[in-house]
Structures are given as C-alpha cells and as structure tokens.
MIZA-621664 format. One line per field, with one value per residue (C-alpha): residue in one letter; x, z, y. Coordinates in steps of 0.02 Angstrom, whole numbers, plus 50000, padded with zeros to 5 digits. Layout:
REM residues N
res = c(A:...)
east = c(X:...)
up = c(Z:...)
north = c(Y:...)
***
This chain:
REM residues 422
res = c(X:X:X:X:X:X:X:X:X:X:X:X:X:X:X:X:X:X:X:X:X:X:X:X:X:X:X:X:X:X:X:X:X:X:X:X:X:X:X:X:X:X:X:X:X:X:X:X:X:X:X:X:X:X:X:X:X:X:X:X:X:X:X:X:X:X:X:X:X:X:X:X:X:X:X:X:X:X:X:X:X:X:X:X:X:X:X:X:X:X:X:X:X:X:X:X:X:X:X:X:X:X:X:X:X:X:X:X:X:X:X:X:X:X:X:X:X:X:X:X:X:X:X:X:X:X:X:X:X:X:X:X:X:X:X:X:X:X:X:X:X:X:X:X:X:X:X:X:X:X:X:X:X:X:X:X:X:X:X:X:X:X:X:X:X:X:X:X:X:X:X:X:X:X:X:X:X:X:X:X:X:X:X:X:X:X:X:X:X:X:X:X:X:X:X:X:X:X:X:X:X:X:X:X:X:X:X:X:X:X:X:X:X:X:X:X:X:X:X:X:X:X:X:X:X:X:X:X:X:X:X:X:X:X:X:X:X:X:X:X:X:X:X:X:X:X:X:X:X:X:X:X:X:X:X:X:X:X:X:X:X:X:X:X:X:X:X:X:X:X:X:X:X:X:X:X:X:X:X:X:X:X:X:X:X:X:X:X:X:X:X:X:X:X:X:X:X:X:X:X:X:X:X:X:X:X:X:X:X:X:X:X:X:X:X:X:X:X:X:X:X:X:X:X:X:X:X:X:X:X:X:X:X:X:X:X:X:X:X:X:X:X:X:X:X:X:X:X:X:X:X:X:X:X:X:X:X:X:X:X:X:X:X:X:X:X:X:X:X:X:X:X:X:X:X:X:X:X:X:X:X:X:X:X:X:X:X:X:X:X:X:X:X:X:X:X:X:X:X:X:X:X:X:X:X:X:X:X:X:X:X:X:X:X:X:X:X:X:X:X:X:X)
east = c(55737:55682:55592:55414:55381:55301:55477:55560:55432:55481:55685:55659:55573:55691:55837:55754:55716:55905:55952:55846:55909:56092:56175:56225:56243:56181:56039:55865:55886:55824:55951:55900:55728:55747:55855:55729:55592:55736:55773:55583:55544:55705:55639:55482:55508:55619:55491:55356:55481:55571:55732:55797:55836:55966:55900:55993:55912:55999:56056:56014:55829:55749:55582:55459:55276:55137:55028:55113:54983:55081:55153:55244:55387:55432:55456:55325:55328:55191:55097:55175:55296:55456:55602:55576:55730:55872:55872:56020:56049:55910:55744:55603:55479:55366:55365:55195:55253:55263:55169:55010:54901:54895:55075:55202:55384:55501:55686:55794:55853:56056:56079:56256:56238:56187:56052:55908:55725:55595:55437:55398:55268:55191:55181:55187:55321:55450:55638:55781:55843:55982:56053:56233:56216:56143:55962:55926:55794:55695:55664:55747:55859:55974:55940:55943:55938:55872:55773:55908:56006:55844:55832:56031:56025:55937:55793:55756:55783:55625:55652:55538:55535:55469:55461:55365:55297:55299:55430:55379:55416:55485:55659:55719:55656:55688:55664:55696:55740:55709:55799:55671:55778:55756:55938:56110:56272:56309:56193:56223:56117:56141:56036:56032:56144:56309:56290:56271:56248:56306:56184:56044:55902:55994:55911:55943:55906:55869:55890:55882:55742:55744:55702:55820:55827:55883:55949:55987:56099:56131:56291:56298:56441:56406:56440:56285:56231:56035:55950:55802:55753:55636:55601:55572:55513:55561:55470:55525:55479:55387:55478:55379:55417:55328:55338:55240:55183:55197:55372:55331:55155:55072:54960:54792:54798:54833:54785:54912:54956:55043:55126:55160:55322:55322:55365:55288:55153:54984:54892:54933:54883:54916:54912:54915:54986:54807:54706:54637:54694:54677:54682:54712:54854:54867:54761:54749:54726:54701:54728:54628:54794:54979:55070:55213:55134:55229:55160:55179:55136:55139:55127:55074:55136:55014:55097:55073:55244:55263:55357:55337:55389:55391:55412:55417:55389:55341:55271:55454:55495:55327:55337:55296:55451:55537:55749:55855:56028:56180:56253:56231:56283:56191:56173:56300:56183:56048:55908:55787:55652:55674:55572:55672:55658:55749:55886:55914:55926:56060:56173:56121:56070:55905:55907:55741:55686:55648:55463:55334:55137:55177:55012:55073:55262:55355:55548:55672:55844:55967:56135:56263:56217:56043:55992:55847:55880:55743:55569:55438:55287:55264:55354:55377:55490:55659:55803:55917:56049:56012:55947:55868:55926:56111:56202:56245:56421:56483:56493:56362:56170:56046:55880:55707:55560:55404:55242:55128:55111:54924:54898:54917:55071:55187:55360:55489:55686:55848:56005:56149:56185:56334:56335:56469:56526:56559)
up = c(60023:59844:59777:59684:59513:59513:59570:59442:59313:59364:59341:59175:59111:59194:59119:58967:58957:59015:58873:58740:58775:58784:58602:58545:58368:58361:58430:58383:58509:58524:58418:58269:58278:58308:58120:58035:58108:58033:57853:57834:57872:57763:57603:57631:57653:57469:57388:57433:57392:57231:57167:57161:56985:56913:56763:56637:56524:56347:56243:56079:56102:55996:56058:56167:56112:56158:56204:56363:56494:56653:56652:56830:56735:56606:56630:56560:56487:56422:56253:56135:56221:56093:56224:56399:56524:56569:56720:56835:56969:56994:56942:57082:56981:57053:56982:57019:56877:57014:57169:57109:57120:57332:57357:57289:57290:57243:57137:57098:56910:56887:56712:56643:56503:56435:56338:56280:56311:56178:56129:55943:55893:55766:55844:56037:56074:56193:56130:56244:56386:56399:56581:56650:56826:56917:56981:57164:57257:57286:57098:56953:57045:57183:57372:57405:57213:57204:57066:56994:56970:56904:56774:56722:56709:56539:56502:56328:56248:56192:56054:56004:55858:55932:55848:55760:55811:55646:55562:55356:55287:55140:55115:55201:55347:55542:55667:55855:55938:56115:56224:56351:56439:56607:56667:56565:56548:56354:56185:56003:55865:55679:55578:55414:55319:55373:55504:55723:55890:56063:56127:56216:56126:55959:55799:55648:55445:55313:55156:55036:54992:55032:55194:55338:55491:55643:55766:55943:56053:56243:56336:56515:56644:56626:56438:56377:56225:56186:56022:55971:55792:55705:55511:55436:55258:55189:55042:54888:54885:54729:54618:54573:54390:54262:54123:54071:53878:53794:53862:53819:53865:53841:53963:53993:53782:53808:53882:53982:53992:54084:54067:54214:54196:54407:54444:54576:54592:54590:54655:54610:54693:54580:54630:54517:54605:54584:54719:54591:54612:54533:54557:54377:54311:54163:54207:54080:54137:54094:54186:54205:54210:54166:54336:54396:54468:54570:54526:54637:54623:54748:54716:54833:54837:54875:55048:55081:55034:54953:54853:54784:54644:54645:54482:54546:54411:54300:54184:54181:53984:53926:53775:53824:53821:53771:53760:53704:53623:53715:53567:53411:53263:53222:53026:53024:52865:52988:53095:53017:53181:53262:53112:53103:52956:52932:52813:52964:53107:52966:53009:53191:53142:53277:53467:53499:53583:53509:53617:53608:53686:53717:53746:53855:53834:53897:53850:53901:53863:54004:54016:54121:54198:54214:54081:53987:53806:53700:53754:53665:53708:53537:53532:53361:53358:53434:53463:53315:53410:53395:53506:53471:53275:53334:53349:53525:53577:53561:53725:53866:53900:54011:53956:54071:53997:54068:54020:54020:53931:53825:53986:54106:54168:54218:54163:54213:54140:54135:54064:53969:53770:53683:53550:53437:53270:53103)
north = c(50584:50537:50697:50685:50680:50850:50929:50802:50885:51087:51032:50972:51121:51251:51151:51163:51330:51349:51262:51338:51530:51452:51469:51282:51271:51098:51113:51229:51389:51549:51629:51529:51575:51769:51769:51696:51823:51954:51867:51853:52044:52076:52010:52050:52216:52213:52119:52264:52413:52348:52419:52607:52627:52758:52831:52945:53055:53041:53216:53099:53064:53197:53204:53110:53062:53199:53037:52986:52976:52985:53172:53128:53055:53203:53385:53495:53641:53773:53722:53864:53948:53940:53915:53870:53909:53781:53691:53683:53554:53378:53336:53250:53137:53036:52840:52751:52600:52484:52524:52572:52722:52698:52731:52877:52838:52993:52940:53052:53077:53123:53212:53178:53282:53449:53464:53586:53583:53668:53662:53573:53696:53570:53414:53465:53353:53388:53403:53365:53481:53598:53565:53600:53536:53384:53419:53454:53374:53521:53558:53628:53744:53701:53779:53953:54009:54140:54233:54308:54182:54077:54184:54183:54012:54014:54132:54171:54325:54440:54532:54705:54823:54986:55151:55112:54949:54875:54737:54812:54985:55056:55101:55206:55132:55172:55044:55056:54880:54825:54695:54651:54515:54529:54481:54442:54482:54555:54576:54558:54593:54585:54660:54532:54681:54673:54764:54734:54807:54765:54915:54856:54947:54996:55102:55055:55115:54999:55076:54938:54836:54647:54523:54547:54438:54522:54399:54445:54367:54344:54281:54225:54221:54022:54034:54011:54088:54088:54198:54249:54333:54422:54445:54635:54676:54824:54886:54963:55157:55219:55364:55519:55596:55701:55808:55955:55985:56131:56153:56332:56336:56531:56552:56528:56536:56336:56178:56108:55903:55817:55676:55530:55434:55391:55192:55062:55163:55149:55297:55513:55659:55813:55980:56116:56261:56367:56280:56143:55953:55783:55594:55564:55460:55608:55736:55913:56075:56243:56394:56564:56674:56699:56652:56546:56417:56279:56104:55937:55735:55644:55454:55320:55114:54963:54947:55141:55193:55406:55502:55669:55786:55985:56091:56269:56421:56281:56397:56547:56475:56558:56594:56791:56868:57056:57052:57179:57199:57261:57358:57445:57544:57702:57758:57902:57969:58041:58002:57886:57903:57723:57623:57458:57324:57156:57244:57363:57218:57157:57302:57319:57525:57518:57476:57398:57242:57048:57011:56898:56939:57115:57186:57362:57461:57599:57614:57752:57775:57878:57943:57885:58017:57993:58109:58039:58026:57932:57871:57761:57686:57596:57411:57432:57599:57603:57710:57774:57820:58033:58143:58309:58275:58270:58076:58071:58004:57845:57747:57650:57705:57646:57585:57553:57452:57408:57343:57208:57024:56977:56863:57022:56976:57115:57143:57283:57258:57366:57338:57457:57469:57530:57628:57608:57702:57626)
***
C-alpha cells in the first residue's frame, strides 16, 4: 500500500526537524544559531559597559585645579584645614565619564606610591597624597580599622602655648607647651634656640630677644614623621636707671631732681618714698622733712614689658653730719677750757667733733670705768684733756653725743678717744 501525500508531508518535516537539531557542520543547525544569539549578547553587553580602566595616581603632579566640576573623581578635603591625615589601603570613586548621569559604575584606584595630601591655603588646590598602602574598597582605611589605628596612620600634630596663652613676651619669658595629639608613639620639639624636648608638654625660658620657631615633631611605629610649628616673639625688656642731684642733698633746705637715664622705654612711674608720685620723664621734688626715704621707677615698654629701680636711704650722704677724732694730744701747759681754733686742730690739743646742721648737742666723756669725765652741751667747746684742773691719764675714754640736725633729724653716736702725751 502506497501511503498519501499527507503522511508523505508529516515524514518530511519530522526528518527535517531531525536533521536541524543534529550537529552537521555543513549544513545551518541549531547549534549555529544558538552562538550567534550568544556573540550578539556578548558584544552587546561590552559595548554598553566599556572598559575597566587601571588608573594610578602620580607622586609628581603637584596640584589639581580647584575648578573641576565632578568631585566623585578626587578626594576632598576641608577648605582650610593645614594637613589632612594619610590614607592607608584603596580609594572607591565613582566614574560617570561614560555612562551618563542614569548609571553609577564604582573602579577601584591602586596607589603605587606614597605621597602627601594638603591643603594649598592660597589657591585651594589640592596637593598630592601621602599613602603607604593600596586602598580598600570600603574607604580610606582597610576592614576592621579601627579608630585608633585611623588616627596613627597620619593625624597631624596640634601644637599649644599655654601658660600663658600667648606666643610674645619679653625676655625673660615662660611659656608652657601642649601636645594635643590624640595618639602617637614619641615627640620632639625644638625650641628655635638650641635647645629640645622629647616631654610631651615641656616649659621652656626664653631669655634672649629675637623670633624663635618651635617645631614639634611626631614619630609613628610606621615611620612616619609629621610636624607642626609655631612662631613666638619675645620682646626686649626695658632697663630702669636714675640718678639723684644734689648727691648731697640737705633736706627739705633743697629741691631735689632727678635725672632719667632708663632705655626702651616709654612710660615712668616714680615714687618718692613720702606717699607723693609722678608720671614725669624728670620730675623735681622737694620734701617737707629730713628722712631716709627709699625712692623707685618703674618703667614700662610699648608691648607692656617692666622694669624697676629702688634707691633705699637715698638721702644717708646728707650733708648733716657730726664726726669725731679717735685721738689726741692735750697741752701739758694747762687747761685752756675746751675753746679750739685752727692753730689748735694743727696740733690735735682739743677733742671736739667736725659737724655740719647741728641745731641741738649733748657730749659726755666716761672712764673706762664709766666715770663721767667732761660734759658739754655747746658744739663749739670741747674737751682739753683735764678734769677738775688736773690732766687726767694718758690712755682710752668713752664719749656719748646726741642731738638733733636743722631738719629735726635725730642723731645719737659713741665711740672711744685716746689720749696721748707729747
């Protein structure tokens, strides 16, 4: 039996079908079609994504344009902030160059080199980064850094002049520094002198004037070394002197001057050692009463800076005075009552005093054994050496004198004479 052509029909297409899902390089199958459906998603698929890039950032490149619009591609850091820290490990940045604003694609940036970042304060532009490790993808620290060890990596030191908070002063001038790093190994200042610290919050004098800048160091168990530094002044100090005229001033008979020979200075506070003052560069002054009066200056600089002067018992070389001889020669011819001339001060015949403003006077003349001898109340009349008419032995007496100066001051002396023979 001959079959029909509709069974003829249903062969042909199985065998067909058989033949198309059988692999026969010479003939269009199944197999070829399926790798073109794959080639065509495989290059489409490239075209869309584009190329992963490699970038390296270069240690060379000193800074980068403040104008750059897309931030995504740089690392920022704070407008104004004089050294930012230094990043360990990878940096994340997201390139939109080639996939437009709809689409994000994250690359990953290797640095090969070590470099710094800081802040140009001028221009704003970045300067290149100091970085030891590759970045991570998580940021600018690897996983599970901690704070710590954040802050190791690279934070800048702060430097602080406390007690008193001030960088200018006059020599000799005090200053109290303070490392406020938060975390680091070791310190090091140096103080622009000569001289350094390891301590971490070190005093220090500066007794010289000048400009001095004190650097201070950190070091790192990663061997990094980052500074900071600070400028201080110091001032000269101004130098208080002055001289009084008369030199032998008798008081309150005279006006007394004074005269102002103090350097970088250029304001005076005088006091005058009886409650009255003055701002005068050379004041004059007159006082109501013999005394010894102490006597300061004290000078001021433009940047605040003192100094002072004291004259105590400025006014002991008055020219009030009353001195005696320690030995004499008594006229062997007979008493001649104490009266003394310049022809008998040439033989040295009277004990009596050389004095100046003697306004009061009481002299007595003793033993050694107390006995009193002679006694006059008359400056002008001394002793002759005799008592009772008869010339008393040669050998030491005590005299006592007391009285007063014009100016009221008081005055009470004692001191021994001997009385020698011809």
């Amino acid at each position: 039996m001959i079959p029909g052509d509709a069974v003829k029909a249903e062969l042909m297409r199985k065998v067909a079908r058989q033949e198309f899902s059988r692999f026969n390089p010479a003939r269009l199958n199944i197999y070829y079609i399926a790798g073109l459906l794959i080639a065509g998603i495989g290059i489409a698929v490239l075209l869309l994504s584009g190329p992963i890039n490699s970038v390296n950032i270069n240690p060379t490149i000193k800074s980068v344009s403040s104008n750059v619009t897309d931030t995504d591609n740089y690392i920022e850091l704070p407008v104004n902030q004089p050294v930012r820290r230094e990043a360990e490990k990878s940096i994340r940045v997201t390139d939109k160059s080639k996939m437009g604003n709809s689409v994000s694609r994250l690359k990953e940036i290797k640095v090969t080199e070590a470099s710094k970042v800081s802040l140009d304060r001028q221009n704003n532009s970045f300067l290149p980064v100091n970085i030891n490790k590759s970045l991570s993808k998580n940021g600018l620290y690897p996983e599970g850094t901690s704070e710590k060890q954040k802050l190791r990596s690279g934070t800048k030191p702060d430097l602080f002049m406390i007690e008193p908070n001030t960088s200018e002063g006059c020599a000799p001038f005090k200053l109290r520094f303070h490392n406020n790093t938060a975390f680091y190994d070791s310190c090091r200042w140096t103080f622009g002198d000569g001289g350094y610290s390891n301590e971490k919050d070190p005093e220090w004098i500066f007794d010289v004037e000048g400009e001095y800048k004190v650097v201070l160091q950190i070091f790192n168990h990663n061997g990094q070394n980052l500074s900071s530094f600070a400028t201080v002044t110091i001032h000269p100090k101004p130098r208080a002197h002055f001289e009084i005229t008369r030199v032998k001033a008798v008081l309150p008979d005279d006006e007394i001057h004074f005269l102002n020979y103090s350097v970088n200075a250029v304001r005076f506070s005088w006091n005058f050692g009886d409650g009255s003052t003055s701002e005068l560069f050379e004041p004059a002054h007159t006082y109501a009463k013999f005394n010894n009066y102490d006597i300061s200056l004290v000078v001021y600089s433009d940047w605040g800076c003192s100094d002072s002067l004291i004259v105590s018992n400025a006014f002991s070389g008055s020219e009030y005075f009353i001195d005696f001889p320690n030995a004499f020669i008594p006229n062997e011819q007979g008493p001649t009552g104490g009266y003394f001339s310049t022809k008998s001060d040439e033989s040295a015949q009277i004990f009596h005093p050389s004095y100046s403003g003697v306004a009061e006077y009481q002299l007595k003349i003793f033993s050694k054994l107390g006995i009193p001898i002679f006694e006059s109340v008359d400056v002008n009349l001394g002793w002759d050496g005799y008592n009772k008419g008869q010339l008393c032995e040669p050998g030491v007496y005590i005299w006592k004198v007391r009285g007063k100066y014009r100016n009221g001051e008081p005055f009470i002396k004692m001191g021994d004479v001997t009385l020698l023979k011809n």
